[in-house]
Backbone as a ProteinNet text record, in pm:
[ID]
protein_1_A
[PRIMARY]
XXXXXXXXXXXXXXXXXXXXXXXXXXXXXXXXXXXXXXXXXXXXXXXXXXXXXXXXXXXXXXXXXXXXXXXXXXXXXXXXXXXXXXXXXXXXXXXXXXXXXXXXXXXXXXXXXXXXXXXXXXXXXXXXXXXXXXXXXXXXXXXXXXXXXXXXXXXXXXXXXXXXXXXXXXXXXXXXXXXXXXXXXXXXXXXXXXXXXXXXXXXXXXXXXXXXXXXXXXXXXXXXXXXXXXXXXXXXXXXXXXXXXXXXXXXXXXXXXXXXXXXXXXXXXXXXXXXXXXX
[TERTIARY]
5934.1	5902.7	5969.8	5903.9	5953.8	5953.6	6015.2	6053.4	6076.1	5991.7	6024.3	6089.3	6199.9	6253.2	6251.8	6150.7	6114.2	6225.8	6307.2	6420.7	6513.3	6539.5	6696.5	6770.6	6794.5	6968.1	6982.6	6921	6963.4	7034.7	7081.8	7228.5	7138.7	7024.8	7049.9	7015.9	6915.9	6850	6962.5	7086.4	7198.8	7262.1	7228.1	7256.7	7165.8	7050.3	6906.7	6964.8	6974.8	7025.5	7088.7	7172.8	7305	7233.7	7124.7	7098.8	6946.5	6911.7	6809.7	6794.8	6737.4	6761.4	6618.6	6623.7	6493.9	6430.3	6502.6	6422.4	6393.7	6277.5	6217.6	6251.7	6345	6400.8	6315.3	6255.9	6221.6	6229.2	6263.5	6372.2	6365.5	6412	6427	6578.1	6634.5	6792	6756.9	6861.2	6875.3	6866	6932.4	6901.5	6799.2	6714.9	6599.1	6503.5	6419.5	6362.9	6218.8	6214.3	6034.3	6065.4	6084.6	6067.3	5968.4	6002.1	5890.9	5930.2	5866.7	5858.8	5745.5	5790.2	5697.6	5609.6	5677.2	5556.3	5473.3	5487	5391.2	5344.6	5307.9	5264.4	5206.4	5095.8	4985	4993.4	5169.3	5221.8	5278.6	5338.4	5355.7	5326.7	5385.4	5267.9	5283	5121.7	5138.2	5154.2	5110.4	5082.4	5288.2	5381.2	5494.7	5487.7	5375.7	5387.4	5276.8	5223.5	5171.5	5273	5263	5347.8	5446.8	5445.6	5527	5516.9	5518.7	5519.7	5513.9	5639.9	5687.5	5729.5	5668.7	5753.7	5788.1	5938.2	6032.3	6016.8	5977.5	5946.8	6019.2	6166.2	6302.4	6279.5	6205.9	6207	6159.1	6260.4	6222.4	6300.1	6275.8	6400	6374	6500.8	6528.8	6551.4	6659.2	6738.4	6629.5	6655.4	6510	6560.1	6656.2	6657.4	6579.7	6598.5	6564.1	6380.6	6378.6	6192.9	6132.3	6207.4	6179	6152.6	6250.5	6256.8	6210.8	6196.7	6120.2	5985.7	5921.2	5778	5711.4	5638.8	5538	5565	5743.9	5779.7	5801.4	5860.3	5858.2	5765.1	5701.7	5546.9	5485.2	5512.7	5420.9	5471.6	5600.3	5703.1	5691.1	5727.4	5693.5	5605.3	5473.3	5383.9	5249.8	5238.5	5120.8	5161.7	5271.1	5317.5	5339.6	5368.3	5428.3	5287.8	5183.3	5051.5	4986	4980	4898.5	4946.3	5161.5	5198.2	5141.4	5141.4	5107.2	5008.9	4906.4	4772.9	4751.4	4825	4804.8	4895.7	4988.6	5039.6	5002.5	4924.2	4821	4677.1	4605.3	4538.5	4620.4	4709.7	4780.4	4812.9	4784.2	4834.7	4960.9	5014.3	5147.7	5183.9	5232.2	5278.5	5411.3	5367.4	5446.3	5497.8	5639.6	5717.1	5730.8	5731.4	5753.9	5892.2	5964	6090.6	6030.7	6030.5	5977.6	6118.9	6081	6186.5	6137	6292.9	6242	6211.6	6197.9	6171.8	6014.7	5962.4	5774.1	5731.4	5833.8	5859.5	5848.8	5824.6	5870.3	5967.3	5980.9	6148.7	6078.8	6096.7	6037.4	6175.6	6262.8	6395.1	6350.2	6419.3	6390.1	6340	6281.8	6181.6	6216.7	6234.5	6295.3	6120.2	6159.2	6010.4	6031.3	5925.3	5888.7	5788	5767.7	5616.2	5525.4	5533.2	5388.6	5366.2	5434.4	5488.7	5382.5	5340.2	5202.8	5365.6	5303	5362.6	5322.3	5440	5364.9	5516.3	5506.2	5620.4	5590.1	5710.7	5734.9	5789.7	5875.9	5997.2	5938.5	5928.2	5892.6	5881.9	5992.4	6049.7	5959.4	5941.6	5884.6	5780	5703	5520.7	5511.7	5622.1	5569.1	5555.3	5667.4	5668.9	5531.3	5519.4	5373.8	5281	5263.9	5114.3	5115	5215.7	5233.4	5231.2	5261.4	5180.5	5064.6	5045.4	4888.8	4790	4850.2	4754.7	4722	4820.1	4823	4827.5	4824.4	4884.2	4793.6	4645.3	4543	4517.5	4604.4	4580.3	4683.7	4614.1	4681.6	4825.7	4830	4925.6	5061.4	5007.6	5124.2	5193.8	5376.1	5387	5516.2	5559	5682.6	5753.9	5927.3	6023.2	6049	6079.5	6150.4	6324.8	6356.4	6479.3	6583.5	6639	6720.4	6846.2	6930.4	7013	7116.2	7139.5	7181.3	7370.8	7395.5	7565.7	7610.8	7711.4	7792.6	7913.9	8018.4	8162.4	8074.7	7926.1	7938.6	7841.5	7789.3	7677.7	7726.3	7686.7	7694.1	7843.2	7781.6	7889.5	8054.5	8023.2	8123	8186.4	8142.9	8223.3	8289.3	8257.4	8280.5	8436	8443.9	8527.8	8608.1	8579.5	8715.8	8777.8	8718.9	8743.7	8854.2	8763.5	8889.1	9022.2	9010.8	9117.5	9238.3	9138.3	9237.8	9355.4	9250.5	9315.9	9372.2	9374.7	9461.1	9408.1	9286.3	9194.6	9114	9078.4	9014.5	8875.2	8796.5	8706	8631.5	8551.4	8422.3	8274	8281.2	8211.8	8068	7970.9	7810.7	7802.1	7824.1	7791.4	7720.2	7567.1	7527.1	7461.9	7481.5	7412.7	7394.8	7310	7273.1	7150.9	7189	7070.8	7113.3	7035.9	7044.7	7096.3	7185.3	7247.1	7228.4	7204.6	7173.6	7282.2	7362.8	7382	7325.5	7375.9	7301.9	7298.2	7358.8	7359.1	7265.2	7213	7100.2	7018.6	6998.5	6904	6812.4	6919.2	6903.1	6866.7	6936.6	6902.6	6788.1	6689.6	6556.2	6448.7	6516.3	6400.6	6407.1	6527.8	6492	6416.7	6398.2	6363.7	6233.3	6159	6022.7	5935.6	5993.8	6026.4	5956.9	6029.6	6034.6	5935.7	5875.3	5798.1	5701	5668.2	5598.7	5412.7	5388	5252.9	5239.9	5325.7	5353.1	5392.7	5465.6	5506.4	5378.3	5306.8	5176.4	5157	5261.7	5258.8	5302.7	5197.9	5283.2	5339.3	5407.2	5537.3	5682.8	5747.6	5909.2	5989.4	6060.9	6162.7	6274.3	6360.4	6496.5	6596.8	6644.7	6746	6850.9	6959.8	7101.4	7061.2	7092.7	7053.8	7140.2	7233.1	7328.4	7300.1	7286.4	7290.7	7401.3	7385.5	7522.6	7587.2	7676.6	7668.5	7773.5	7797.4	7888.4	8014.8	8058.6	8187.3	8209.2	8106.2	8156.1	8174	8123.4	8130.5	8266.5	8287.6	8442.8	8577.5	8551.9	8623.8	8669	8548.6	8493.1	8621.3	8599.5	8681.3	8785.6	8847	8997.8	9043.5	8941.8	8985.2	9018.6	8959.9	8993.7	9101.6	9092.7	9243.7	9334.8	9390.1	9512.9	9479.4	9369.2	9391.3	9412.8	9390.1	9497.1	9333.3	9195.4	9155.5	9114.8	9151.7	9178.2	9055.4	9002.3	8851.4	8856.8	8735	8726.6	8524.6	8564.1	8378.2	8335.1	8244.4	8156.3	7994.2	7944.1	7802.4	7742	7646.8	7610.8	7552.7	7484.2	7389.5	7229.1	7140.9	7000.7	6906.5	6988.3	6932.9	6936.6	7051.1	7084.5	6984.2	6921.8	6865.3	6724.9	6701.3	6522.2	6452.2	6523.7	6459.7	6507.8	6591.5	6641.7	6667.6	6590.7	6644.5	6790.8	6827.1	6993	6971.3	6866.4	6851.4	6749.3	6780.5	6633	6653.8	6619.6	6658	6484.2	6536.1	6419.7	6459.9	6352.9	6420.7	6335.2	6320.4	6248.5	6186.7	6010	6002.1	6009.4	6052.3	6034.8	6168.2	6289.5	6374.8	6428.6	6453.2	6523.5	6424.7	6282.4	6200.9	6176.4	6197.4	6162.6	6357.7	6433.5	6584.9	6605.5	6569.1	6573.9	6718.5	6783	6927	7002.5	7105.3	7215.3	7282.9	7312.2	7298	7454.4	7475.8	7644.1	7648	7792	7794.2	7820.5	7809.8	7841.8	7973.4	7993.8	8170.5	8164.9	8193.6	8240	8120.2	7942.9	7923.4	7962.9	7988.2	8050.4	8193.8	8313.4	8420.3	8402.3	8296.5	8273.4	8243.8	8123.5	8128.2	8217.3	8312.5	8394.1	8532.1	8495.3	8611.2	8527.5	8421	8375.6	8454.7	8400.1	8532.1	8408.1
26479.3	26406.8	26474.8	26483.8	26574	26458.8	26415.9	26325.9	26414.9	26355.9	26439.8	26288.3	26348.7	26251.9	26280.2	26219.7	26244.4	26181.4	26219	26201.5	26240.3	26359.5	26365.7	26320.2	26384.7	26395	26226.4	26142.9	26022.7	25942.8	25863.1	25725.3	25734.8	25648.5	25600.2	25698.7	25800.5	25945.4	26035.4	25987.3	26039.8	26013.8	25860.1	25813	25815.8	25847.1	25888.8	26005.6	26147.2	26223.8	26279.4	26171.3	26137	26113.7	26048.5	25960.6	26061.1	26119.9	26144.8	26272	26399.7	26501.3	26571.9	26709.7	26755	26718.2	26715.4	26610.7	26744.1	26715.2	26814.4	26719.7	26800.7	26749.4	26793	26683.9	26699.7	26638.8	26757.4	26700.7	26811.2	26782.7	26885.3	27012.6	26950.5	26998.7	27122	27197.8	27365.4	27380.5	27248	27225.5	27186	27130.4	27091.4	27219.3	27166.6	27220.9	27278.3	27168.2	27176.5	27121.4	27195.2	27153.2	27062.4	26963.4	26817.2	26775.7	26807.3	26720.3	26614.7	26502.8	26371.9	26352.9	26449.3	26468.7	26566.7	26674.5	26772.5	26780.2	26672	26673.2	26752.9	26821.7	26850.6	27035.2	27043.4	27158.1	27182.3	27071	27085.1	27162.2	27209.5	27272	27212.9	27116.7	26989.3	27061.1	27215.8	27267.8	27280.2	27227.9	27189.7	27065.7	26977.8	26837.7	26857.9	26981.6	27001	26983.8	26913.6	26885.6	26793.6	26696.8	26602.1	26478.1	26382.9	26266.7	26154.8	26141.7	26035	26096.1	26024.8	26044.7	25941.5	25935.3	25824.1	25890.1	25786.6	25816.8	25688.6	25770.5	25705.4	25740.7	25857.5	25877.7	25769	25740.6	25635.7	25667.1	25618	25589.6	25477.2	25410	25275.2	25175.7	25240.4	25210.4	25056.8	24941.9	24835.3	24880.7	24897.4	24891.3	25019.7	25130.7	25294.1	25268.4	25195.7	25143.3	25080.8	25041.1	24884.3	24993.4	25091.3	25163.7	25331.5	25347.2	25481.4	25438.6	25338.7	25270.3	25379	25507.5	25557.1	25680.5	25735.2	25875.9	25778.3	25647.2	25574	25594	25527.8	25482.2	25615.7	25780.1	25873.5	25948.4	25896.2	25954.7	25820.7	25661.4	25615.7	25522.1	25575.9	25511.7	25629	25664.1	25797.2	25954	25982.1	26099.3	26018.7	25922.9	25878.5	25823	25733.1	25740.7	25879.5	25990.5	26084.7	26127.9	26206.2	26259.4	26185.7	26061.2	25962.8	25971.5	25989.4	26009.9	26143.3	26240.8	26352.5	26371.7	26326.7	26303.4	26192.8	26098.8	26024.7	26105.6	26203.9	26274.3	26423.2	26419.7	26550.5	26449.5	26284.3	26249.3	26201.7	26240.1	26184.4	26005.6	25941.7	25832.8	25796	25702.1	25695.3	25587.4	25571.9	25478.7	25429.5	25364.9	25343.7	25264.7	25289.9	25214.3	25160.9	24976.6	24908	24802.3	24685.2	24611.8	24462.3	24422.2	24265.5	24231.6	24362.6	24336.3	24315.1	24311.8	24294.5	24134.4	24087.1	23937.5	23896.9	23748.2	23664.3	23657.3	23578.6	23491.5	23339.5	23277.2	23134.3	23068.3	22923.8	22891.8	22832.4	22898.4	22779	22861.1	22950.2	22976	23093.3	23106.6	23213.1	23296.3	23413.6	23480.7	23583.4	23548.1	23577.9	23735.8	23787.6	23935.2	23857.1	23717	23616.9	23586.3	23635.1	23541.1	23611.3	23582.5	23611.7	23704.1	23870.1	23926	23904.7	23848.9	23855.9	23922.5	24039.2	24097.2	24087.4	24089.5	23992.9	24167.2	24214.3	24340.1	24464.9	24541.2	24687	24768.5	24756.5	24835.6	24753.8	24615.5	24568.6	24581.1	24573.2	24629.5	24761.3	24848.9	24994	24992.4	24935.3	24883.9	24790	24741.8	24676.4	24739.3	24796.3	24872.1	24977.4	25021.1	25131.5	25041.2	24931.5	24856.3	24864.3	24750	24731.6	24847.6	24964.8	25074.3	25116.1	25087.9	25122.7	25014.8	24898.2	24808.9	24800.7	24816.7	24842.7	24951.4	25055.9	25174.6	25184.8	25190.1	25187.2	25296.4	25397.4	25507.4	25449.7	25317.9	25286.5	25201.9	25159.9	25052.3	25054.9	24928.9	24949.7	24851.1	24871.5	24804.4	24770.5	24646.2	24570.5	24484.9	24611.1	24661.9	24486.2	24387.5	24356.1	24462.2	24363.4	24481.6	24564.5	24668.3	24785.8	24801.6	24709.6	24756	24840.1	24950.8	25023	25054.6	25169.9	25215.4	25273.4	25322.4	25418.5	25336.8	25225.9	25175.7	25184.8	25165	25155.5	25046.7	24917.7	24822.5	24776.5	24836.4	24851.4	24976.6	25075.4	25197.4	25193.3	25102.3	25072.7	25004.4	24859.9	24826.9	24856.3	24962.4	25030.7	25190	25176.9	25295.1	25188.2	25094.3	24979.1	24968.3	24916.3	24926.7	25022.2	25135.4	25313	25310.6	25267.2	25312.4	25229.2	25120.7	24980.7	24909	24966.1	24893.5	24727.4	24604.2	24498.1	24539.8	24489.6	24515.3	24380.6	24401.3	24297.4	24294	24154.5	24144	24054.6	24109.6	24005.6	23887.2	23744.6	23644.4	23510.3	23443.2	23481.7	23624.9	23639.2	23760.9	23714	23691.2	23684.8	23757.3	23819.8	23847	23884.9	23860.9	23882.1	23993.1	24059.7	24198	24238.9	24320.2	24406.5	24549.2	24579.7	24694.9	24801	24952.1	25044.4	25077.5	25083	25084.3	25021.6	24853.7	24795.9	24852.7	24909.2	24993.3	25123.3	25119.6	25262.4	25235.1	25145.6	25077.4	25053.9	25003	24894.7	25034.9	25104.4	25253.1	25331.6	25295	25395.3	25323.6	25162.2	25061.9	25096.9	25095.3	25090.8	25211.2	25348	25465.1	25439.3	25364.9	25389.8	25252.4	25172.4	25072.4	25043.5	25203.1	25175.2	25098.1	25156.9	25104.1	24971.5	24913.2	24746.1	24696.4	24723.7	24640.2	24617.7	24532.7	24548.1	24472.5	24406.4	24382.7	24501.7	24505	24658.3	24656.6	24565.1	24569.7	24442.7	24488.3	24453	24403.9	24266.3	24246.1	24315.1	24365.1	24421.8	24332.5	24204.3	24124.2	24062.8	24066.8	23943.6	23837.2	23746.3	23603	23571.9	23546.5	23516.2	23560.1	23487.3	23475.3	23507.9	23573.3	23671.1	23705.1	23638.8	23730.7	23834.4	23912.6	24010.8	23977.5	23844.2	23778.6	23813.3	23775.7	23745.8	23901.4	23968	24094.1	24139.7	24125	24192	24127	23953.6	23927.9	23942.1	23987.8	24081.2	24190.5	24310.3	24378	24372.4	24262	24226.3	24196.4	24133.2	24066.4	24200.4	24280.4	24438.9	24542.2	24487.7	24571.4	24428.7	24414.4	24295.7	24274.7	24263.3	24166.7	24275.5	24403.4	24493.1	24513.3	24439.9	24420	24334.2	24354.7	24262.7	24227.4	24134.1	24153	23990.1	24006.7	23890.2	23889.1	23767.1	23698.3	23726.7	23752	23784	23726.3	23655.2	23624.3	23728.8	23805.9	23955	23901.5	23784.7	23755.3	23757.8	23738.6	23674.9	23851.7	24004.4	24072.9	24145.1	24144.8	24201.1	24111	23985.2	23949.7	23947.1	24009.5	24022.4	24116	24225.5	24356.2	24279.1	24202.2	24167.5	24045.7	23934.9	23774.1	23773.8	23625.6	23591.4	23601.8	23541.7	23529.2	23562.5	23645.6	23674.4	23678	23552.1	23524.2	23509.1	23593.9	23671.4	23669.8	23617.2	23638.1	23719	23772.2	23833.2	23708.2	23753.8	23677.7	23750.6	23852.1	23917.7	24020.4	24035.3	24088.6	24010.3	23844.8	23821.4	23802.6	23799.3	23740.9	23881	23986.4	24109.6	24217	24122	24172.9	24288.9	24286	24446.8	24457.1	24343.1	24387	24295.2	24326.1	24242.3	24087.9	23982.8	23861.2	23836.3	23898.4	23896.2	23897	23783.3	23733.3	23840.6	23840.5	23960.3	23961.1	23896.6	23930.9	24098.7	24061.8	24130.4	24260.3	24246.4	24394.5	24456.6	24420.6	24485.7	24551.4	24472.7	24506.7	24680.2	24695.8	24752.7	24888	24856.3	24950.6	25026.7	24910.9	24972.3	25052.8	25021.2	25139.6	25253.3	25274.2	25410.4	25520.3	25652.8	25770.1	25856.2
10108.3	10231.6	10349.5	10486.4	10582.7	10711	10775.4	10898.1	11007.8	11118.3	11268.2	11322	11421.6	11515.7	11654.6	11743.1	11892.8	11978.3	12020.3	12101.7	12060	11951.8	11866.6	11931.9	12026.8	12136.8	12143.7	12125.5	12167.2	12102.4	12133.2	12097.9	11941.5	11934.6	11801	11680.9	11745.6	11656.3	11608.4	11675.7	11649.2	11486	11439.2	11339.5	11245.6	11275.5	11206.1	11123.9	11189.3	11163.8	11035.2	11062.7	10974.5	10817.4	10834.3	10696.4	10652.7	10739.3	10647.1	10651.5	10556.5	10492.8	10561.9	10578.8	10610.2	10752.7	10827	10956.3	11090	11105.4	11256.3	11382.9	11487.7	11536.4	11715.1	11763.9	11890.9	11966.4	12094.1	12214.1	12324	12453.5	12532.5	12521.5	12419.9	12424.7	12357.4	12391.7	12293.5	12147.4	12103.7	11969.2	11896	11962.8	11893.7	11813.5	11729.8	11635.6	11705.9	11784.4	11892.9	12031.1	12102.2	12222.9	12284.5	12371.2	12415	12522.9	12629	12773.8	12773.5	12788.4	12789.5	12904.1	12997.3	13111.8	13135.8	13049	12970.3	12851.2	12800	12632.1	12591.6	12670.4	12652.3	12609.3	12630.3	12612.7	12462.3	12438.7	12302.8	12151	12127.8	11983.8	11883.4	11858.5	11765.2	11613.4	11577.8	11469.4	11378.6	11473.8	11429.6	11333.8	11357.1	11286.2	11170.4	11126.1	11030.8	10895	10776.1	10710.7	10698	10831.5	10844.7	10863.1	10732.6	10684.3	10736.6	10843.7	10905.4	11098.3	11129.5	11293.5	11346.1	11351.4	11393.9	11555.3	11656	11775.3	11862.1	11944.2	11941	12110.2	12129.1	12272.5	12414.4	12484.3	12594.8	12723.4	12871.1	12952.5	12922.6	12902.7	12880.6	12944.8	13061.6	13155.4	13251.9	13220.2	13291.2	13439.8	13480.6	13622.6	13655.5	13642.2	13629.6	13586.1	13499.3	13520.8	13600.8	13712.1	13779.5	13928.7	13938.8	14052.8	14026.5	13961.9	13951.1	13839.8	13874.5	13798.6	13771.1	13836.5	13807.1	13732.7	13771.7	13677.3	13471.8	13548.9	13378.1	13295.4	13341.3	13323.8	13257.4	13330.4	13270.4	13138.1	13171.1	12964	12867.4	12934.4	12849.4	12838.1	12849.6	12814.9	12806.9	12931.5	12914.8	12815.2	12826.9	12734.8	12579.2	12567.1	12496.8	12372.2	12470.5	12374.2	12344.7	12416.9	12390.2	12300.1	12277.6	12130.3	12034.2	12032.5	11921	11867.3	11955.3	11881.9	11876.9	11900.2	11807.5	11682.6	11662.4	11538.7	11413	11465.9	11366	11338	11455.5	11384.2	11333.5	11312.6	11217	11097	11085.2	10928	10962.3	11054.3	11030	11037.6	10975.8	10956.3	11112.4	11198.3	11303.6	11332.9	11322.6	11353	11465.7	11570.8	11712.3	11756.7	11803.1	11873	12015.5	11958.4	12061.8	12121.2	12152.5	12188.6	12227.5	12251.9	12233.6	12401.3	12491.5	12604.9	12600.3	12512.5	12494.8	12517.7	12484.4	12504.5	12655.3	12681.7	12841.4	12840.4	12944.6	12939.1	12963.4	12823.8	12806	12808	12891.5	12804.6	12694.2	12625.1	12490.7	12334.7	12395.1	12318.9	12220	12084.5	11959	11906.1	11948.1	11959.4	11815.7	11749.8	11600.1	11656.9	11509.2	11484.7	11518.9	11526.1	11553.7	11709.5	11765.9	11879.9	12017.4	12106.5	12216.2	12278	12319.2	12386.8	12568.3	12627.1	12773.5	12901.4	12872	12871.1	13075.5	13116.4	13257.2	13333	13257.2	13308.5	13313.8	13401.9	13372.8	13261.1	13220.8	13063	12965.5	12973.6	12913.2	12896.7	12966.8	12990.8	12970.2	12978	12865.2	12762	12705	12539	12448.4	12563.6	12527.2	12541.3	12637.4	12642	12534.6	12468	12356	12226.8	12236.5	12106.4	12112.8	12176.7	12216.6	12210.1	12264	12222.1	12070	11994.2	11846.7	11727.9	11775.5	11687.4	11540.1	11556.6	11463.2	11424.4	11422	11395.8	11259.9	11121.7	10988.9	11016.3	11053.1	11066.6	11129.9	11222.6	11312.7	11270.3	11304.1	11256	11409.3	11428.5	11537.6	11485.1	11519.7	11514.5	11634.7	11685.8	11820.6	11784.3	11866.3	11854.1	11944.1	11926.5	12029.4	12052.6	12091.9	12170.2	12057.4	12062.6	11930.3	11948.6	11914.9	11930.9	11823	11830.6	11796.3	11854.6	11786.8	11871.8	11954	11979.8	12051.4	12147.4	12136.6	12277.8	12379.5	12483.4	12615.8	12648.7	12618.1	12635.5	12555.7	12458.9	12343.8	12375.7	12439.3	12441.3	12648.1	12714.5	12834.6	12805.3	12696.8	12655.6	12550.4	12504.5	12444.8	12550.8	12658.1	12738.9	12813.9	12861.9	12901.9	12892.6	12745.6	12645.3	12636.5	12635.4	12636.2	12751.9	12869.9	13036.4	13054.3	13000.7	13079.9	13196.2	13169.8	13272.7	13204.2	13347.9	13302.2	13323.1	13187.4	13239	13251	13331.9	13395	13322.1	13265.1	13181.8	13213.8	13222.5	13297.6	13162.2	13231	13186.5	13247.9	13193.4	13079.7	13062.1	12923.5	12861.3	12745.4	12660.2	12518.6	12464.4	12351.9	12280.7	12121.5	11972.7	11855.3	11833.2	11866.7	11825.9	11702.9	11715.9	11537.9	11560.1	11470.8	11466.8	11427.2	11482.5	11430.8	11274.7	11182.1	11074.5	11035.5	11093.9	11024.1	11097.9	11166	11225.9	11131.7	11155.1	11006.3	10887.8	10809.9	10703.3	10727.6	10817.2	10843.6	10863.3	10912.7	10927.4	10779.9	10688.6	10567.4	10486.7	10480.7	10420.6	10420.5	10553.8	10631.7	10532.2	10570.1	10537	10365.5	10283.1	10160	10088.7	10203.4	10198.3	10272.2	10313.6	10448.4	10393.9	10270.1	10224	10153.5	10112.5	10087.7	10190.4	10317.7	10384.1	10506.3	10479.5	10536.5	10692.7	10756.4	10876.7	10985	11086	11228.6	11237.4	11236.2	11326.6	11287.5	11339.7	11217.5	11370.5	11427.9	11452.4	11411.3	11482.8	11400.1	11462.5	11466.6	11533.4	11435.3	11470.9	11420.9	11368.2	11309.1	11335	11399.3	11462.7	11546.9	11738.8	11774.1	11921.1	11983.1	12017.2	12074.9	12258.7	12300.6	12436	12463.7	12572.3	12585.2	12582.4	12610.6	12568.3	12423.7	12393.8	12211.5	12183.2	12188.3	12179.7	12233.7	12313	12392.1	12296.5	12242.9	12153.9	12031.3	11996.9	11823.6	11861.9	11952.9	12013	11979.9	12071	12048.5	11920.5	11818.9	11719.5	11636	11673.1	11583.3	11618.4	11786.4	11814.7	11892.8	11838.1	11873.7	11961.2	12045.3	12181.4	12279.9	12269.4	12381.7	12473.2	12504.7	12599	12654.2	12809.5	12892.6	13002.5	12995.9	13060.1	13162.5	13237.9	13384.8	13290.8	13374.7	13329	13474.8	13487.7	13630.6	13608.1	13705.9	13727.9	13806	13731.7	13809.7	13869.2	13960.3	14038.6	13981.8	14071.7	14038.4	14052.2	14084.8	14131.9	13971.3	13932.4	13737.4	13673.6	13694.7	13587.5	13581	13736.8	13786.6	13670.9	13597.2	13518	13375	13378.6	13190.5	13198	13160.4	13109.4	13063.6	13098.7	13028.4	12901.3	12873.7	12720	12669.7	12598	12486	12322.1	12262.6	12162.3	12049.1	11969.2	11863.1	11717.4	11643.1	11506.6	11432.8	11318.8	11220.4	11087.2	11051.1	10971.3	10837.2	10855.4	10756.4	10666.7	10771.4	10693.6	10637.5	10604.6	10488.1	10371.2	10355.4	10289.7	10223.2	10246.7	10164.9	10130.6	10191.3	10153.2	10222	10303.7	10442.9	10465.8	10486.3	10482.5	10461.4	10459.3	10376.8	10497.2	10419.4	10539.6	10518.6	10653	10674.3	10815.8	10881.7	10988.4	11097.6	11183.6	11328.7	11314.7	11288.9	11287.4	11198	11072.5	10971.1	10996.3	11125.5	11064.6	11160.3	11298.8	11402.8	11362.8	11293.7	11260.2	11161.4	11112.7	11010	11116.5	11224	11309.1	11423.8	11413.5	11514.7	11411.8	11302.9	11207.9	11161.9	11231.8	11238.8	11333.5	11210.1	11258.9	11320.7
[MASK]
+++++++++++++++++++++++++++++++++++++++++++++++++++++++++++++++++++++++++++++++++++++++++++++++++++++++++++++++++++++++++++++++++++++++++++++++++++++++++++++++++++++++++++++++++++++++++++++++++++++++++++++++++++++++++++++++++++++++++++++++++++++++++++++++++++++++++++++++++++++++

């Protein structure tokens, strides 16, 4: 079996990497295996994906604010570059994974959004992610995972507060914030799962979320609970302008990873602790 990964250089393709053997690696970086500009697809040389099984397709700007204000350069990597590789790697055969998100969702209060659930995505970032379902969702080759938010030592917010930590600096923490955190490890786990079940597991598309509702507090306390307390943080209301591109809450469950044993059912506590004693 031969796996291409479209974004190597990135946070989570980083841990991809790690776990799986044989992998064609494409990206704009020096290292990559195939070079790929998402705003030149059309440059690409697809005759690289001859032979290759699976394409885990990790490549995005993510950034909702950075989508909200540069709409039309977003818009042409992830969504127009982003359907065209796709459908040339389903007609090369290849089997394609998609990294979607739980930004495909509204912001309903109240409301715990299932693989069943009406996508009516409200956010910039969000309406790319959708229109890249929606383009593929009936297409046998395709399947997508919707990612909530991905903590590790190394995310964004977890690595802000242990930089914190280091300097002796407080850090300032946006509250509310909630969403089902999944770590990367189950991340990984859920893509080798997919990977090795991809022809029984017969629904498109896969929730990847916590069961636990989570906000950045709890997270900063997880933190402390692993290093004695040595960070020191302030609660802040980012205002009504932070929450125009990302809801307070976006709370999502899966109907399907405990019903097929996708991963192991252990509390946020104990899998975060596990990630942050990564070397």
């Amino acid at each position: 079996m031969r796996t291409a990964v479209v974004g190597s250089s990135g946070y989570i393709a980083g841990y991809l990497l790690k776990r799986f053997e044989n992998v064609l690696k494409i990206d704009q970086t020096p290292d990559a295996d195939a070079y790929l500009n998402l705003t030149e697809v059309e440059k690409f040389d697809y005759s690289s994906l001859d032979g290759v099984d699976y394409v885990i397709f990790t490549a995005a700007i993510s950034g909702p604010d950075m989508c909200a204000n540069e709409f039309e350069r977003c818009w042409s990597i992830n969504v127009a570059g982003t359907e065209r590789f796709i459908e040339e790697a389903i007609r090369h055969k290849c089997r394609v994974l998609f990294f979607s998100s739980d930004a495909v969702f509204g912001d309903i209060p109240g409301k715990v959004y299932t693989e069943r659930s009406e996508t009516r995505a409200e956010t910039p970032y969000g309406r790319m992610k959708k229109a890249v379902e929606d383009r593929f969702k009936d297409k046998p080759n395709f399947k997508a995972i919707r990612l909530s938010y991905v903590v590790s030592k190394r995310d964004r917010f977890v690595s802000y507060c242990l930089k914190c930590m280091a300097s002796g600096e407080t850090a300032d923490i946006f509250h509310p914030f909630y969403r089902n955190c999944i770590t990367v490890s189950d991340v990984v786990n859920t893509v080798d799962w997919l990977i090795c079940h991809w022809d029984s597991f017969e629904p498109w598309v896969l929730n990847v979320a916590g069961s636990e509702l989570v906000s950045r507090v709890r997270i900063a306390d997880e933190v402390n609970r692993s290093f004695d307390d040595r960070l020191k943080y302030v609660i802040t209301s980012p205002g009504e302008d932070f929450y125009k591109n990302r809801p307070k809450i976006t709370q999502m469950k899966s109907l399907y990873l405990d019903k097929f044993g996708i991963l192991k059912n252990e509390p946020f506590s104990e899998k975060l602790k596990k990630e942050l004693e990564e070397r």
